[in-house]
C-alpha positions in Angstrom: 0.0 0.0 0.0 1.4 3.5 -0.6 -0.2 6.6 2.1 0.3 9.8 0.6 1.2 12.2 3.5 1.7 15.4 1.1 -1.3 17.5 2.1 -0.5 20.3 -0.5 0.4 18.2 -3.5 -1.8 14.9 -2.5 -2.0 11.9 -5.8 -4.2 9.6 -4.3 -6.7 11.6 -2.2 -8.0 14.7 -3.2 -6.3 18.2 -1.9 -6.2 18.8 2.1 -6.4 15.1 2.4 -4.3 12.3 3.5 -5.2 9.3 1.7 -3.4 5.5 1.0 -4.6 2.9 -1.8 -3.7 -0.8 -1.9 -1.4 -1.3 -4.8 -1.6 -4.8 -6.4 0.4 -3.9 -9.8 3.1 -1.8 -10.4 1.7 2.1 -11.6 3.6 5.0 -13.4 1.6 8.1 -11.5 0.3 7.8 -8.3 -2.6 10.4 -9.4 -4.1 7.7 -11.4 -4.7 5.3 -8.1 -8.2 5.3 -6.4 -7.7 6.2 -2.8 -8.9 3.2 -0.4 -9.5 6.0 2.8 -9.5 9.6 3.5 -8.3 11.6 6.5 -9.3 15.5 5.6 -7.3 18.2 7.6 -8.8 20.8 5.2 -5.2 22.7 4.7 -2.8 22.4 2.4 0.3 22.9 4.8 1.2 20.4 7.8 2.4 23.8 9.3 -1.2 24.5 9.9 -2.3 21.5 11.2 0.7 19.8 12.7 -1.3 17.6 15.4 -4.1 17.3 12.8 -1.5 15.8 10.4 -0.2 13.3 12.6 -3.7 11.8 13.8 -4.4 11.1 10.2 -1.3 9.5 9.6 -1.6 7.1 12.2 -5.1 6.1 12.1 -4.2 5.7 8.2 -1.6 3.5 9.2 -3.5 1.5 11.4 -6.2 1.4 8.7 -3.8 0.1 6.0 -2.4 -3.2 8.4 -6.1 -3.7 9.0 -6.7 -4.5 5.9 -3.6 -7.2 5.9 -1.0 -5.1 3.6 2.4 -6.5 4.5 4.0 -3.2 3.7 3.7 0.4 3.8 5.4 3.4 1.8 4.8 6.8 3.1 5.5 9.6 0.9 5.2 12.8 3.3 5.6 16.6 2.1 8.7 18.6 1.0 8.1 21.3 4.3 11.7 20.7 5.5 12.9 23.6 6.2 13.0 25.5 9.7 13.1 24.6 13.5 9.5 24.0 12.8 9.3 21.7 9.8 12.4 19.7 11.5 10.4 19.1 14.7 7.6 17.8 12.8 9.1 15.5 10.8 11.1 14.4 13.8 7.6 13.4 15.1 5.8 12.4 12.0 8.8 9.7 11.6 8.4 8.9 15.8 4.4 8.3 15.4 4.9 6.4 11.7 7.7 4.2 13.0 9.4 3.5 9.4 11.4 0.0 9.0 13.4 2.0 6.7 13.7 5.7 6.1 14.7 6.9 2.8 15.9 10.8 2.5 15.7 12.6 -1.1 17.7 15.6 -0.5 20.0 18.0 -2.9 23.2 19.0 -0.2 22.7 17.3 3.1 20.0 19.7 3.7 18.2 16.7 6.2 21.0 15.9 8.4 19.7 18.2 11.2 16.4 16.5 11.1 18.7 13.1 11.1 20.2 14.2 14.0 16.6 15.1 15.9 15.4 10.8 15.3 15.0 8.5 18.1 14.6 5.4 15.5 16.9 2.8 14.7 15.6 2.2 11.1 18.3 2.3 9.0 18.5 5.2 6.7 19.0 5.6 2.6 20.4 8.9 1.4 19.3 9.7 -1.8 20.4 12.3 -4.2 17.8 14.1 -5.7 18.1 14.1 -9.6 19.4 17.5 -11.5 16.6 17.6 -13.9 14.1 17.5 -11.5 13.4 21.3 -11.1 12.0 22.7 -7.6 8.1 23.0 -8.2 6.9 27.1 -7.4 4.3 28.1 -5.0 2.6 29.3 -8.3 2.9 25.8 -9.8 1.8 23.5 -6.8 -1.4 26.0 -6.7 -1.9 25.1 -10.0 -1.5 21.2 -9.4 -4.0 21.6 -6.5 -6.7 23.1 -8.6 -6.6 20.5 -11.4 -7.0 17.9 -8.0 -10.1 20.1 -7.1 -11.6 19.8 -10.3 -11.2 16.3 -10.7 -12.7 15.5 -7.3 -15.7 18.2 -7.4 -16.4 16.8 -11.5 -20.2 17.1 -12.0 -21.3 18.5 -8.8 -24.6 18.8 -7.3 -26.2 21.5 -4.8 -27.4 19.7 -1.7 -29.9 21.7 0.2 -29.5 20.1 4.0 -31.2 21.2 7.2 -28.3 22.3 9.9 -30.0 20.2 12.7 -29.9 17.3 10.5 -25.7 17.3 10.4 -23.1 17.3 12.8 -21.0 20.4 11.5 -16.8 20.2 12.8 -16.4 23.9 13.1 -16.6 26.3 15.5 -17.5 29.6 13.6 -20.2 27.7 11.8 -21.7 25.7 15.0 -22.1 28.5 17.0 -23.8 30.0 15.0 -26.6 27.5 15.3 -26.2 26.8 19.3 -28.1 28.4 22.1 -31.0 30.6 21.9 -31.8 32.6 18.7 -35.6 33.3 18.8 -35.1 36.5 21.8 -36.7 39.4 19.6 -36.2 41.5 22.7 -32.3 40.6 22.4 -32.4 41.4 18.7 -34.3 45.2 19.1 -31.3 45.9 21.5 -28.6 44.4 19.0 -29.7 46.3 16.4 -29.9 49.5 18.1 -26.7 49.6 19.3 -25.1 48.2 15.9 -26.7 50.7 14.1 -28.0 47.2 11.7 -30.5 44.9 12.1 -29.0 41.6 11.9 -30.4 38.6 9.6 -29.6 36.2 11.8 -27.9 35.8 15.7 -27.8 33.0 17.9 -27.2 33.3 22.5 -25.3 30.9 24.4 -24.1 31.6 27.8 -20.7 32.9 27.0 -21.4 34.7 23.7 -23.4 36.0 20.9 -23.0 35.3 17.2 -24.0 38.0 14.5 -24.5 37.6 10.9 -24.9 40.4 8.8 -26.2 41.2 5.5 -23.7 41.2 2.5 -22.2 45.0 2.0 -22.7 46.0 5.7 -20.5 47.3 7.7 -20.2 47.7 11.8 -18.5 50.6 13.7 -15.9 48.7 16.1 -16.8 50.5 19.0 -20.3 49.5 18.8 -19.3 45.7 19.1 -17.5 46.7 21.9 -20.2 48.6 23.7 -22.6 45.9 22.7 -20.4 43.3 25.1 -19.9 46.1 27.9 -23.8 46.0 27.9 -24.1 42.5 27.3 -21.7 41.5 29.0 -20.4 38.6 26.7 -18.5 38.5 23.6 -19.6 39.1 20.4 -18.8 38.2 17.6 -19.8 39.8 14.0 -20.1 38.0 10.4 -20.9 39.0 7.2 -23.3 36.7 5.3 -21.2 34.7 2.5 -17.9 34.8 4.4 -18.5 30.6 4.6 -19.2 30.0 0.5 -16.3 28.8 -0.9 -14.9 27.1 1.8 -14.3 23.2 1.2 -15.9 20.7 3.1 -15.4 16.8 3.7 -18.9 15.0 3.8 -19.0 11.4 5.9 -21.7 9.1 6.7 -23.2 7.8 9.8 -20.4 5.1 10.6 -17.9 8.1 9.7 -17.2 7.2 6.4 -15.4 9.5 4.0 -17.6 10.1 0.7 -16.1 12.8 -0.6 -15.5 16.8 -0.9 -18.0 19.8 -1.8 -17.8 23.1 -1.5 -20.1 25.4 0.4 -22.4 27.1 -1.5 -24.5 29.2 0.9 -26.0 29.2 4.2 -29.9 30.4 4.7 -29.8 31.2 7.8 -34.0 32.1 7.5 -34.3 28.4 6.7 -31.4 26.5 8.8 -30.3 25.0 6.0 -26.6 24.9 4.4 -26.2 24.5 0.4 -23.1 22.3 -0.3 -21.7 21.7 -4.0 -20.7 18.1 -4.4 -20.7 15.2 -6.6 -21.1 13.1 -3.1 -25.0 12.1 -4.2 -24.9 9.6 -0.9 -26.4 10.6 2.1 -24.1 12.3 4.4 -24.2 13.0 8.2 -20.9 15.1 9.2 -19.5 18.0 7.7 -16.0 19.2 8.4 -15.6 22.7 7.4 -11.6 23.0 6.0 -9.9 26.6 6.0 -9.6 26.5 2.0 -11.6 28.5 -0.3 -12.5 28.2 -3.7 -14.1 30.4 -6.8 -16.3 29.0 -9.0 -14.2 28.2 -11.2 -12.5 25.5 -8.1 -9.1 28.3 -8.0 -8.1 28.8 -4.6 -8.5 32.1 -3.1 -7.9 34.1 0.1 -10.0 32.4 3.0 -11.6 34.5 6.1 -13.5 33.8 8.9 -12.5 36.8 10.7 -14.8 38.5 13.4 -16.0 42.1 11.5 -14.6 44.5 13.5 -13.9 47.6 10.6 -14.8 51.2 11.9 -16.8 53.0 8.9 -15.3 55.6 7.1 
């Protein structure tokens, strides 16, 4: 079996995945294989996700053997450089626990991490090969996109109620936890906002505020809002979440596939995901990558609105 580790430049599994595939004949391109399980981690750098990362890979792992494979090659990501990057794969190698350990380097660049390995697995220095050119960030982007496309290929909008799924994010959940039906709480939001919102939900700790597209809220009024409320509060703009890729599982948390989100209306509680997935699906996890329609990636925010008008 091969696991594909690299996050940012996955073959087997789509983009912002882990994935591994039982290999029973020799293959030229690993992006040809058909991936046997998913882990999504929903970035597309371990520096993100580092304890993430290293979950997947080991329950991966274990999944493989499971399965009765009487070997394993792991081909992790090219983040190497750094304090950071070292420490990681220092772990990645620990958690793993290779019978071999094969390094593909250009000048001795991985001796430091070398030196940070408690394993006695022997290790193979390899030379990386001249006419191999260094991939840009511009490149691997590109490389990304084409996996997009070919895992989101005749996609569907799914129109699902929120209470139906089990949603893995925090800025999402909350806003569908607690109490959102006190229209004395949302007179007093809106008069100090200066906006009426479209949507807010309570819990005991804080309030979550969605705004209508093209609105805009004063930063000191948030922060008079909590001084009167006393919680926090935290402000959204409607169609921050569409774009952002999504993993979809079933009931005995089984990977079916990616989608994107499409919109959330929050009048009806339902979310709109894009998706070839047409199984039914229980558990969303929300990733930190966004997409265009077109499937290019483009800047991702989640950020609490906190602009002062001008």
């Amino acid at each position: 079996a091969i696991l594909d580790g690299d996050l940012g430049q996955s073959d087997i599994g789509p983009p912002c995945t882990l994935a591994y595939a039982v290999v029973s004949k020799p293959v030229t391109d690993l992006f040809n294989l058909t991936a046997d399980d998913v882990f999504f981690v929903g970035v597309t750098s371990p520096s993100k996700a580092v304890e993430k990362v290293l979950q997947g890979m080991a329950f991966l792992r274990d999944a493989v053997f499971k399965r009765g494979s009487e070997f394993v090659i792991v081909n992790t990501d090219g983040w190497v450089e750094g304090e950071d990057a070292m420490r990681y794969k220092a772990r990645l190698i620990e958690e793993i626990k290779p019978n071999v350990i094969f390094c593909i380097q250009r000048q001795n660049e991985l001796a430091p991490l070398l030196n940070l390995v408690n394993n006695d697995a022997p290790v193979i220095r390899v030379e990386s090969p001249p006419t191999i050119k260094q991939r840009s960030r511009e490149k691997r982007k590109t490389l990304r996109e084409l996996g997009y496309i070919k895992y989101l290929r005749n996609p569907k909008v799914q129109s699902i109620p929120i209470n139906w799924l089990e949603i893995e994010d925090r800025e999402i959940a909350h806003l569908f936890s607690g109490n959102f039906n006190n229209s004395k709480q949302l007179e007093k939001i809106s008069r100090v906002l200066g906006v009426k919102p479209i949507h807010f939900a309570e819990t005991a700790e804080e309030i979550s505020i969605v705004i209508g597209k093209g609105k805009w809220v004063d930063a000191e009024k948030i922060k008079e809002l909590e001084d009167i409320l006393g919680k926090k509060i935290d402000v959204r703009v409607k169609g921050q979440e569409e774009g952002l890729i999504v993993a979809l599982y079933n009931g005995a948390d089984e990977f079916l596939g990616i989608g994107v989100i499409s919109e959330i209306d929050y009048r009806k509680k339902i979310i709109k995901i894009l998706t070839p997935v047409s199984e039914q699906f229980s558990k969303v996890i929300v990733g930190k990558v966004k997409l265009d329609k077109n499937f290019k990636e483009v800047p991702a925010s989640m950020e609490k609105v906190c602009q002062v008008e001008s």
